[in-house]
C-alpha positions in Angstrom: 161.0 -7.3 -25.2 160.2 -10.3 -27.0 156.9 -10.9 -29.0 154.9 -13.4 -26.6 155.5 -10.5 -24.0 153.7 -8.0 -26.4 151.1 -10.7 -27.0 150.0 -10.4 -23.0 150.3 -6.8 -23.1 147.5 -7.5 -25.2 145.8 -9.8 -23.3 145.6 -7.4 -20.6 144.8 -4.8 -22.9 141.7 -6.4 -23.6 140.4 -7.7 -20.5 140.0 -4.3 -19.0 137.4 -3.2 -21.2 135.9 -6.9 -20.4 136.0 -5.7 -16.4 134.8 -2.2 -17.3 132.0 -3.1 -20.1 130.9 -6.5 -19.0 131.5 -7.4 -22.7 132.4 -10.8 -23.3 133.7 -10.8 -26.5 136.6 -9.2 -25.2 137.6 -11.5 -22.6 137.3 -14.2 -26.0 139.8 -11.7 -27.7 142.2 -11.8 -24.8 141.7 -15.6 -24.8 143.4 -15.5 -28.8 146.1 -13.2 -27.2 147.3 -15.4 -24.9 147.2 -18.3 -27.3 149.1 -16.2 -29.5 151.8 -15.7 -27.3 151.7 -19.3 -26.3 152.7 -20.2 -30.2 155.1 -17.2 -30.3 157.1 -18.5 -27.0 157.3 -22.1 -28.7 158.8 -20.3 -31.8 155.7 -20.0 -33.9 156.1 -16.9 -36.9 154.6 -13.7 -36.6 151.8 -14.9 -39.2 151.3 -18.0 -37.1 150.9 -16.2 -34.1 148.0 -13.7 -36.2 146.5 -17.1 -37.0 146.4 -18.2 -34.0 145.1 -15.2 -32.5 142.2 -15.2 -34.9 141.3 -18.7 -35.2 140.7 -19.0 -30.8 139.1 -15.6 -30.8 137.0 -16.7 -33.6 136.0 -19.8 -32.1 135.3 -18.8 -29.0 133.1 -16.3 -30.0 131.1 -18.6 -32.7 131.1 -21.6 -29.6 130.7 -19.4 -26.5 128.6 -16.3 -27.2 125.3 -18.1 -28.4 125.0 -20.3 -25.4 125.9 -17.2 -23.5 122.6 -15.8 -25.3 120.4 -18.6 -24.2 121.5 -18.1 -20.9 121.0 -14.8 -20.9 117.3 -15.3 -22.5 115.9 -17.6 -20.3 113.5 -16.9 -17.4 114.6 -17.1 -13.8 113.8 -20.2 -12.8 112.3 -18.8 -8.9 108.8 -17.3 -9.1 108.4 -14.0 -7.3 106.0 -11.8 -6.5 102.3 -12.9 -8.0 103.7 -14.9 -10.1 104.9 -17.1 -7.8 101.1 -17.7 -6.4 100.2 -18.3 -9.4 99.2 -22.5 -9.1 98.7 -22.4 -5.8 96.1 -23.7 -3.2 94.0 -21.8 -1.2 91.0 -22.2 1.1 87.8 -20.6 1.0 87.1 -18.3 3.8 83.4 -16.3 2.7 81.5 -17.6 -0.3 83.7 -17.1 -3.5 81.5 -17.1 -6.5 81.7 -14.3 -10.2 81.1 -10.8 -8.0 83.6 -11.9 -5.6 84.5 -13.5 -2.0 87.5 -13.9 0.7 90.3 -16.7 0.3 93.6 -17.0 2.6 96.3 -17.5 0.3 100.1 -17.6 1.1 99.1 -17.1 4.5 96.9 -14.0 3.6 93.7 -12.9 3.3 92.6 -12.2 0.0 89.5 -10.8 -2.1 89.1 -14.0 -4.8 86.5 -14.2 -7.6 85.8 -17.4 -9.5 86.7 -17.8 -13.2 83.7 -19.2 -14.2 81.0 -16.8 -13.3 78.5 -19.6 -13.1 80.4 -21.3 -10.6 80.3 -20.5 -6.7 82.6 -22.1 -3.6 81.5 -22.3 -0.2 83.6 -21.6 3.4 86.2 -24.2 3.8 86.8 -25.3 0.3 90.1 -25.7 -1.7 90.2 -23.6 -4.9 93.4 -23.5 -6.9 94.9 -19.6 -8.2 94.7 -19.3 -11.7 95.5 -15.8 -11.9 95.8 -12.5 -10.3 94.0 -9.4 -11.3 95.2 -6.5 -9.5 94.2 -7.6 -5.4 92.0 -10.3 -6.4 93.0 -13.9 -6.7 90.9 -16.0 -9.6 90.3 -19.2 -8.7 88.8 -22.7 -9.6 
């Protein structure tokens, strides 16, 4: 069997534990593999075809794994959940003030307290959500 046909043995090789692992470094490994056997079917030496191998898996893995990272890192970009009324408007449906009060929020009636304790809002007003504290929305 010639050597480029060993190369994608390896190839193969090493995507299955890519499928099975979800690692992947391996899929960049197989990537070198079938590079390798690119340079080895164009008559490149078997120390070529090692340098080869390990130059593409190297870069690949210094270019692709850190912006996989950041990828991975970053926050969903839809809000769910509370955090996702978070920022919203609602409207004032009994007297909202420090000890507490009813808003419809999202649809929904909701126990509310104000932020500022000092600071009270009548039926019918628009308060913004600042946070939410268990089952109570604090507003503005």
């Amino acid at each position: 069997m010639d050597t480029w046909a060993w190369w994608l043995v390896a190839a193969v090789g090493l995507g299955i534990p890519l499928v099975v692992t979800a690692m992947p470094e391996f899929g960049m490994l197989a990537a070198g593999a079938v590079a390798a056997a690119v340079t080895s079917h164009f008559g490149g030496g078997a120390v070529a075809q090692f340098v080869v191998f390990a130059v593409v898996s190297v870069a690949l893995i210094a270019v692709v794994r850190p912006i996989a990272n950041r990828q991975r890192a970053r926050r969903p970009e839809l809000a769910t959940g509370v955090d996702a009324l978070r920022g919203r408007q609602a409207v004032v449906l009994e007297r909202v003030d420090g000890s507490g009060g009813r808003i419809k929020l999202a649809g929904e009636v909701w126990s509310a307290r104000s932020l500022d304790a000092e600071r009270s809002f009548e039926a019918g007003e628009h308060v913004d959500v600042v946070e939410i504290d268990g089952a109570t929305a604090v507003v503005m």
